[in-house]
C-alpha positions in Angstrom: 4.5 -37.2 23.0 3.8 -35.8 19.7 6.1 -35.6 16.3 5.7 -33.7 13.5 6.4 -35.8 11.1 7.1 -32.8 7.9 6.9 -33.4 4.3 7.7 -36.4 2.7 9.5 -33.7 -0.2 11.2 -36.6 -2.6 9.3 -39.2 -4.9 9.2 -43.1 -3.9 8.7 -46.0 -5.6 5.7 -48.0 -3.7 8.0 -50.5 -1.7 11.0 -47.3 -1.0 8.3 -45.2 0.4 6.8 -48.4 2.5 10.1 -48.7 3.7 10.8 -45.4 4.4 8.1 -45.0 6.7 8.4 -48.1 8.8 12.1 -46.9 9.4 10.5 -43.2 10.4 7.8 -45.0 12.8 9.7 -47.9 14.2 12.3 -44.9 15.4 9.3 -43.0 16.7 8.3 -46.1 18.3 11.7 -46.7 20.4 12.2 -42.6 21.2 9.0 -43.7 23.1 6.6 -41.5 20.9 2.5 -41.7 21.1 2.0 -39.7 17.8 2.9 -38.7 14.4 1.1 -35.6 12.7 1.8 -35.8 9.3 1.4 -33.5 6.1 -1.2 -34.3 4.4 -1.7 -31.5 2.2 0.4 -29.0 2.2 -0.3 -27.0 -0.7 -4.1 -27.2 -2.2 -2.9 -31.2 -3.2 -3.4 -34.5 -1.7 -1.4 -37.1 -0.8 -4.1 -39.4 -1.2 -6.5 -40.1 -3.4 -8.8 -36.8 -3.2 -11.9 -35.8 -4.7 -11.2 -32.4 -4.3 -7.5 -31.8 -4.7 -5.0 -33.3 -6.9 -1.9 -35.6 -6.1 1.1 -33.6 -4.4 3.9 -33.3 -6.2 5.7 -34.6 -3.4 4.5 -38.4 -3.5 5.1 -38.5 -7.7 7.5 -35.8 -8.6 4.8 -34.1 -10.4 1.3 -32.4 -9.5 -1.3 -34.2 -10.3 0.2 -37.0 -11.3 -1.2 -40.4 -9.4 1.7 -42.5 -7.8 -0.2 -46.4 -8.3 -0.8 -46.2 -4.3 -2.2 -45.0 -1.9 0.9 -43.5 0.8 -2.0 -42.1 3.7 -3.6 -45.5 3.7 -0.3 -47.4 4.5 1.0 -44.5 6.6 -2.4 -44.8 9.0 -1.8 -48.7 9.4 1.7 -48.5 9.8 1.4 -46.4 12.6 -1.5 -48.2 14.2 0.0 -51.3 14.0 2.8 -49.6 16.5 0.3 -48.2 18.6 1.2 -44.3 17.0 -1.8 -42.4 16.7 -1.9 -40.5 13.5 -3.0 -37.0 12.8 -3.3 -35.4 9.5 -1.5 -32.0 8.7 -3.5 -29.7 6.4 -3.2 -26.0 5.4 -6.2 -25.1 4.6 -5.6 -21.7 2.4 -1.9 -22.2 0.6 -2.0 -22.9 -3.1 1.2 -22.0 -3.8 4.4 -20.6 -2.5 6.7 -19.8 -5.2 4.4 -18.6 -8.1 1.6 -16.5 -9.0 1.0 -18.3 -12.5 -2.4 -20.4 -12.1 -1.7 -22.4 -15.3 1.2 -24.0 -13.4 -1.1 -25.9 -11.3 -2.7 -29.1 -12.4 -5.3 -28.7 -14.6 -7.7 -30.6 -12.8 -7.0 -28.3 -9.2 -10.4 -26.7 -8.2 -8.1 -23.2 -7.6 -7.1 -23.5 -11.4 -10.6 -23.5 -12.5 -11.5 -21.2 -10.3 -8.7 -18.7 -11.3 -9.8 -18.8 -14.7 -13.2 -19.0 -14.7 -15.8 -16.8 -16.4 -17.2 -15.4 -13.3 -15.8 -12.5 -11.4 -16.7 -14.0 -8.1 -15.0 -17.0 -8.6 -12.1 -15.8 -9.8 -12.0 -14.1 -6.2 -11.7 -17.4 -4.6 -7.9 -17.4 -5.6 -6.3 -14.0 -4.5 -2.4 -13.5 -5.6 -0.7 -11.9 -2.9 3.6 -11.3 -2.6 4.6 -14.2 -5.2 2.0 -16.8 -3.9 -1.5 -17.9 -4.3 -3.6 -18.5 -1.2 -7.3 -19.5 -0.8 -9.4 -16.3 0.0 -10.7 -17.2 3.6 -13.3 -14.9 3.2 -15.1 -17.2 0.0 -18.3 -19.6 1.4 -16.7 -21.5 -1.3 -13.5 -21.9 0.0 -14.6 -22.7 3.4 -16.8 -25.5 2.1 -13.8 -26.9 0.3 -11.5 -27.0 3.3 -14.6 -28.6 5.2 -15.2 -30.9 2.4 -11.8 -32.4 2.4 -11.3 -32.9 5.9 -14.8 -34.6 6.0 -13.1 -37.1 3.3 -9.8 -37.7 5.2 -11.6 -38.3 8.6 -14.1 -40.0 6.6 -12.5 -42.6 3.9 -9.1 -43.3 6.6 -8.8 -43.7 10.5 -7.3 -41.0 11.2 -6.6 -40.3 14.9 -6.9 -36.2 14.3 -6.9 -33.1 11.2 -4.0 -30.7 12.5 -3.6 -27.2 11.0 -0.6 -25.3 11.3 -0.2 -21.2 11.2 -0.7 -20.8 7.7 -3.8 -18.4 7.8 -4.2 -14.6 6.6 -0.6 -13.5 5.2 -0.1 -9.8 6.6 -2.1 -7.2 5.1 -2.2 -3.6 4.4 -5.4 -1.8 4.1 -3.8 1.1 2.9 -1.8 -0.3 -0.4 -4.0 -2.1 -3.1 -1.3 -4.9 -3.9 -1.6 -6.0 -0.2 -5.7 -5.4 0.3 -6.3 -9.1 0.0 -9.6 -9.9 0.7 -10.9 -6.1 1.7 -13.2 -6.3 -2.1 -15.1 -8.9 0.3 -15.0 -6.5 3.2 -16.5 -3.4 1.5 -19.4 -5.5 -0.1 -20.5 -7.1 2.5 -22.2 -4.2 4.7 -20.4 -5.5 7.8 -20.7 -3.7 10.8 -17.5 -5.1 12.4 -14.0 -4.0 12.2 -12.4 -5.5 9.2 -9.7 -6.9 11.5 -12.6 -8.5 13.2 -14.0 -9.4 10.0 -11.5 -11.0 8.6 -11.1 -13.2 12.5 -15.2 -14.2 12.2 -13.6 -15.5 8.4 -11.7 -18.2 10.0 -13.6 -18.9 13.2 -16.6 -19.8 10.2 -13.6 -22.1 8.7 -12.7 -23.4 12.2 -16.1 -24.1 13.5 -17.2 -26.0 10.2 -13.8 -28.1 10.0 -14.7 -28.8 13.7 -17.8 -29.8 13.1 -17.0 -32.0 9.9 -14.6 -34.0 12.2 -17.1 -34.8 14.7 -19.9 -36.1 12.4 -17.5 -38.1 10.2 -15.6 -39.3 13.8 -16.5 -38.1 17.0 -13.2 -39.6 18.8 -11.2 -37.7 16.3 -9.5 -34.2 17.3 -8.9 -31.6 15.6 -6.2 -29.3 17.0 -4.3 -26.0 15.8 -0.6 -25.3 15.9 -0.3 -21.4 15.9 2.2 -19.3 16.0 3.7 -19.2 19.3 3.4 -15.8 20.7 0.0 -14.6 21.7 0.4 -11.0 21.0 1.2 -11.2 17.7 -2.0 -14.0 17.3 -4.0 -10.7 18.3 -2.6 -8.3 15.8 -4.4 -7.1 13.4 -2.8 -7.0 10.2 -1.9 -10.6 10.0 -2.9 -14.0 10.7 -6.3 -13.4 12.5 -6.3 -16.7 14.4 -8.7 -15.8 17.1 -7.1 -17.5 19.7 -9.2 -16.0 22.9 -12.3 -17.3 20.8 -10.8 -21.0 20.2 -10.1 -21.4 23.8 -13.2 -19.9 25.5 -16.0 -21.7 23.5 -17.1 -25.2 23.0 -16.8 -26.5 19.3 -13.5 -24.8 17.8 -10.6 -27.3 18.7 -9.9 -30.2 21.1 -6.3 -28.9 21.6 -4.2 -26.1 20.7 -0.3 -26.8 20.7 1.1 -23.2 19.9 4.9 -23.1 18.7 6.9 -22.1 21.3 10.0 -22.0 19.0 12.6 -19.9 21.5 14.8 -20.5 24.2 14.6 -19.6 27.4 17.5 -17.0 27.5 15.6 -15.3 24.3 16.6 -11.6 24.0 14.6 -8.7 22.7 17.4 -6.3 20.2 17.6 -4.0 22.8 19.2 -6.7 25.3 16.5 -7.3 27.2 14.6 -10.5 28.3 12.0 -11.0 25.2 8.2 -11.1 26.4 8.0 -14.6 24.7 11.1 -16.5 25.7 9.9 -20.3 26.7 9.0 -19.5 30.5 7.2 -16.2 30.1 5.4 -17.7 27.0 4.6 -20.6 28.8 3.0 -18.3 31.3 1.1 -16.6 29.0 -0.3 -20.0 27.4 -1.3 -21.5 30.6 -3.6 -18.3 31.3 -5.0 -19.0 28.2 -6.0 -22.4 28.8 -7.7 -21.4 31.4 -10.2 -20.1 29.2 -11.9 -23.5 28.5 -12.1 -27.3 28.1 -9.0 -27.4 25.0 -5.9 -29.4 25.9 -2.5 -27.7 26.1 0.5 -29.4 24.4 3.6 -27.4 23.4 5.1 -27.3 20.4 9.0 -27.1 20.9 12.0 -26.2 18.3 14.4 -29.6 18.1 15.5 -27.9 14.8 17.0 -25.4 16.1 19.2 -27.0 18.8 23.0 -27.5 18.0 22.7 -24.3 16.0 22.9 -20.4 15.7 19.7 -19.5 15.7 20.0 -16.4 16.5 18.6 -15.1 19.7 20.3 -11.9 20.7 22.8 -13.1 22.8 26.8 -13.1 21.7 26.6 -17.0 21.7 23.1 -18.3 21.1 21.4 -20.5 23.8 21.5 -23.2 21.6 25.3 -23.1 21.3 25.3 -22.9 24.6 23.4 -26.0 26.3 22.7 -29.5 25.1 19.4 -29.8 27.4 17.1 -27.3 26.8 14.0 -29.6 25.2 14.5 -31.7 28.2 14.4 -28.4 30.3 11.1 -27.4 28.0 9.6 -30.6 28.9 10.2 -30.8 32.5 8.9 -27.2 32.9 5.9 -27.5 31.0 5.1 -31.4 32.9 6.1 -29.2 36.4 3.1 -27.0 35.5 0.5 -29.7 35.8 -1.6 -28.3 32.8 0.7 -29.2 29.8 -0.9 -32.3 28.1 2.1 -33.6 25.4 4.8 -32.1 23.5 5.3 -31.8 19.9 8.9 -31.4 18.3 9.7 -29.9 14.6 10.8 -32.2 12.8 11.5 -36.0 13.1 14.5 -35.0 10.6 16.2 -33.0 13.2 16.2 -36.2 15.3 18.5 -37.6 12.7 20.9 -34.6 12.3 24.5 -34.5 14.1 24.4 -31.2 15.5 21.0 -32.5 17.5 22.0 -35.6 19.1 22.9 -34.2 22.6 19.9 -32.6 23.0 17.9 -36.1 21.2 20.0 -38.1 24.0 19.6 -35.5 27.0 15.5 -35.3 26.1 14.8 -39.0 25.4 16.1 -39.7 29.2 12.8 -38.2 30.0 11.0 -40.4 28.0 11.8 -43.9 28.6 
């Protein structure tokens, strides 16, 4: 069993965030959980002590500021010493998701300096794109950074795994400048593949590096990716470009993919019909797909949206309707033989009232 874990989004005091997580892992402990992945670094930050990003606002209340400990050290013993294993959530292109304004991030942030710097082609390391700043995925620099800082986490702590999420390429439009992105990079550099294709061989170079960083820092380590759940959109391209037929048919890209498999199995499409990637049929699809090679399968499932309207084009949403469909995602996915763990988003929803049928009905099949 696997738990996202999510942000740890308010500032502690040394002992309050001790005790904080010792409460979070001694509950994953009795839920009978194996795992925690936990964020890490969720914008270009650290919530450790980095030499290549600067402290997360959300350990001291302010970027860049250094809370007086260390939270990924404690968090990696504390869940050892329960027998959790630990993987670290990064994104590895996010800078920023509410501004545009580099001078807002710390001065010492390697994406600051590069924003500003003197030189054209650093600059281009930092594109600006709908209110945000990302990491262009098409920069050798970038992808050394990304490599560089999971080489130190795998390195300095005994981490169990690095975890990415679906935070890659933003959608695109080749036609509109504000929404080019990294095309610049595409038109210099004489390629002779699609750009779509391009811009997929951009992060398979990320994915194959980080891979390999993992491995030479910690062979038994893993390094897994949580994409978005629905293979045809993976494949589309004007967004994303997580090459997911690449990933799961080669040796040296992941150990385990865990895609999010966020809907219900009663999903509708707007016109009424059943949707191509309500749980069973996406479940079908993933299963194909693993196939493909030697990754492990694990599903990521949507506690967060049980006990809710989520909507799902049905008069009364599926999760109005049932208090058992994790448990239901579970069995189905064990009944297939090839699923190897399950990850649920978040451990917060595990606390909320509106969840705790479905937390009692899908712990029955854990204990």
């Amino acid at each position: 069993m696997d738990l996202f874990s999510g942000y740890w989004r308010k500032r502690y005091t040394k002992k309050q965030f001790e005790n904080f997580i010792n409460k979070t892992f001694d509950n994953c402990k009795k839920n009978g959980f194996n795992a925690v992945i936990v964020h890490v670094r969720p914008f270009a930050d650290a919530l450790y002590p980095s030499s290549y990003f600067p402290w997360s606002r959300y350990v001291s209340g302010k970027a860049g500021k250094h809370p007086e400990f260390d939270p990924l050290s404690y968090a990696v013993s504390a869940a050892h010493k329960r027998g959790l294993a630990f993987h670290a959530w990064i994104n590895p292109y996010r800078i920023a998701s509410n501004t545009t304004n580099v001078y807002k991030l710390p001065k010492k942030s390697i994406a600051r300096k590069w924003a500003v710097s003197k030189k054209a082609s650093k600059r281009r390391n930092v594109l600006k794109w709908d209110g945000k700043l990302y990491f262009n995925p098409a920069s050798k620099d970038v992808q050394n950074l990304v490599c560089n800082g999971v080489r130190e986490i795998v390195r300095d702590y005994a981490v169990d795994g690095i975890h990415f999420d679906d935070y890659f390429y933003p959608e695109v439009d080749n036609s509109k400048e504000s929404r080019w992105f990294d095309k610049p990079e595409y038109e210099a550099s004489g390629s002779s593949l699609s750009i779509a294709q391009w811009r997929r061989e951009n992060v398979n170079e990320l994915i194959r590096g980080v891979y390999k960083a993992v491995k030479e820092a910690r062979p038994s380590a893993q390094f897994g990716i949580s994409p978005e759940g629905y293979v045809d959109h993976l494949r589309s391209d004007n967004r994303l470009f997580t090459d997911i037929d690449t990933w799961l048919s080669h040796d040296g890209y992941v150990d385990y993919i865990m895609p999010q498999i966020y809907w219900g199995f009663e999903h509708k499409t707007s016109s009424g019909s059943p949707a191509p990637f309500a749980f069973e049929n996406n479940l079908k699809s993933w299963l194909e797909m693993k196939k493909k090679g030697k990754a492990k399968l694990y599903l990521g499932l949507a506690m967060y949206k049980t006990g809710s309207n989520s909507s799902d084009n049905n008069e009364v949403p599926e999760w109005l309707r049932y208090d058992d469909i994790m448990k239901r995602q579970v069995l189905a996915g064990r009944a297939s033989g090839q699923v190897s763990g399950f990850c649920f988003y978040a451990y917060s929803s595990f606390q909320e009232e509106a969840c705790q049928k479905e937390v009692e009905n899908l712990l029955q099949v854990f204990r």
